[in-house]
N, C-alpha and C positions, 0 to 999 in steps of 0.2 A: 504494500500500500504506500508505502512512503516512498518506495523509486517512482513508482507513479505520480506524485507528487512532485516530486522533483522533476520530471516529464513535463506531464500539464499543467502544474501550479493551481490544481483543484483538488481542494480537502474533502477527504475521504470522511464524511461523520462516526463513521464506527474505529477507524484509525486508533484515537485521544483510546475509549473505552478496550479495547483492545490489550493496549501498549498499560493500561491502568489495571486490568485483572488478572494479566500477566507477573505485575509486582506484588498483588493479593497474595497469587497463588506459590512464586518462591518465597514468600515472608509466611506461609503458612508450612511451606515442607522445609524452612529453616538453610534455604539455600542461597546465601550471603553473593555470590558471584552472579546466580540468574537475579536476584533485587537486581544489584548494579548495575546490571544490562540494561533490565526490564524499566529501570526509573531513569539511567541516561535515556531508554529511548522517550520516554515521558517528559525530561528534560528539553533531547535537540526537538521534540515536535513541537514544543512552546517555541524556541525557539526559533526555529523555521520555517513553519507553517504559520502561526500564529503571530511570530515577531513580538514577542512578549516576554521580555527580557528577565522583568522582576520578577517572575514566576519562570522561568526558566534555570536562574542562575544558582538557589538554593537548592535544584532539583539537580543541575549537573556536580554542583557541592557532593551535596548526599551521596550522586552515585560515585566520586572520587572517593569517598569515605569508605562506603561498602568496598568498591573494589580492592581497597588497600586491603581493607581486614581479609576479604580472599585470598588476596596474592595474587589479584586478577591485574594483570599487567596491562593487556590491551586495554579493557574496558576505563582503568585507569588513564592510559594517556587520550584515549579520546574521550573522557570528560575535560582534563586538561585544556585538550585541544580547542575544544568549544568554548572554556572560560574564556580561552585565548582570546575567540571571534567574537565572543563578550564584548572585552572592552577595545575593540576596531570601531569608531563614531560610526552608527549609519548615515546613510545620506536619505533626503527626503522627511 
């Protein structure tokens, strides 16, 4: 759904909910690395679809946080990555 996005630039409504019982469901089987996926993806879709930075930026927080205590390495640098794109000014 989200390369689609990225495609057409038309938000999928079920996308957000998706990507959100996604992180229900590893916070319920206690699985520290699928959260930190599952809420960075919850993160970049504020993010990038949304463009909603203040709600984005605590959420890609979070999933740096989780990923550390994983030892999830990727999922760590690309929340990094995105605080990155954070603080880049946009235009418009």
């Amino acid at each position: 759904m989200h390369a689609r996005f990225l495609n057409d630039r038309h938000e999928d409504p079920r996308e957000l909910m998706l990507f959100e019982r996604a992180t229900q469901l590893y916070q319920m089987l206690g699985d520290t690395a699928g959260e930190a996926e599952s809420v960075f993806s919850v993160g970049c879709f504020h993010q990038v679809v949304r463009r909603d930075l203040p709600r984005a930026i605590p959420l890609l927080e979070q999933s740096y946080d989780l990923a550390t205590l994983a030892g999830d390495r990727h999922t760590q640098s690309e929340a990094l990555r995105h605080l990155g794109i954070a603080t880049i000014p946009q235009a418009g």
